[in-house]
N, C-alpha and C positions, 0 to 999 in steps of 0.2 A: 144803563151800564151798571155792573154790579161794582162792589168795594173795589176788591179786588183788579186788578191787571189781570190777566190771561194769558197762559203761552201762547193761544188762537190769536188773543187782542194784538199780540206784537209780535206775530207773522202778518198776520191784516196789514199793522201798522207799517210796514216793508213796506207793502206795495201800494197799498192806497194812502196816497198825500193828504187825503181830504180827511179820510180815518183818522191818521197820525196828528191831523192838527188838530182833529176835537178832543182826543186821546190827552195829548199836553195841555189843552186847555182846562178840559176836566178835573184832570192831576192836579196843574195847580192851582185851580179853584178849592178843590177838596185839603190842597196844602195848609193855603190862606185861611182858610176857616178853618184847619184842626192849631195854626199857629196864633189867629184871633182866642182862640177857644183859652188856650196855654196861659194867654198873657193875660184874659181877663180872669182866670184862675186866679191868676201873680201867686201861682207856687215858685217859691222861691230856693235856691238851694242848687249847687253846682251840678245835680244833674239837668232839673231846667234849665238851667242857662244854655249846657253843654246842647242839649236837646234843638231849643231854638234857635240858636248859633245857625247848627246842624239844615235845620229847617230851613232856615233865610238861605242861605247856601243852596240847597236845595232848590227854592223857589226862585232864585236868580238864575239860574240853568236852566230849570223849564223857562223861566220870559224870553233867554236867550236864542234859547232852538224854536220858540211859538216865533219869534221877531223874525230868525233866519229862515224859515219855513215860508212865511208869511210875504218876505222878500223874494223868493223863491217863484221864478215864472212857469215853474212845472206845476206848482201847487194853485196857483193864480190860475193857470187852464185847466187844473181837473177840478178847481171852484164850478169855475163858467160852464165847463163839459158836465 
């Protein structure tokens, strides 16, 4: 998968459950290490802070929608299928 998202990547992600959950995973793997990366920087200074806030934030949402997905028995049969 390239950096980037893609309009394609999240039309795919509509429809394929299986997509979308490696889609968020991805994301917030790539989150957690650009916000690892930040803090052993330790740039300091209110826009990091504001930045990583931001970030945490962010990666609490993806774990939220990877959990409900994941709970999700539509996503659980197009694992198996």
């Amino acid at each position: 998968m390239s950096d980037l998202v893609t309009d394609d990547d999240i039309a795919r992600a509509r429809t394929d459950l299986v997509f979308r959950q490696q889609l968020l995973a991805e994301n917030l793997e790539r989150l957690l290490a650009r916000l690892n990366t930040m803090r052993k920087n330790d740039t300091s200074g209110p826009d990091s802070a504001r930045q990583i806030k931001e970030g945490v934030a962010l990666a609490v949402k993806l774990a939220d929608k990877l959990q409900k997905n994941s709970q999700n028995p539509d996503v659980v049969a197009a694992k198996a299928g």
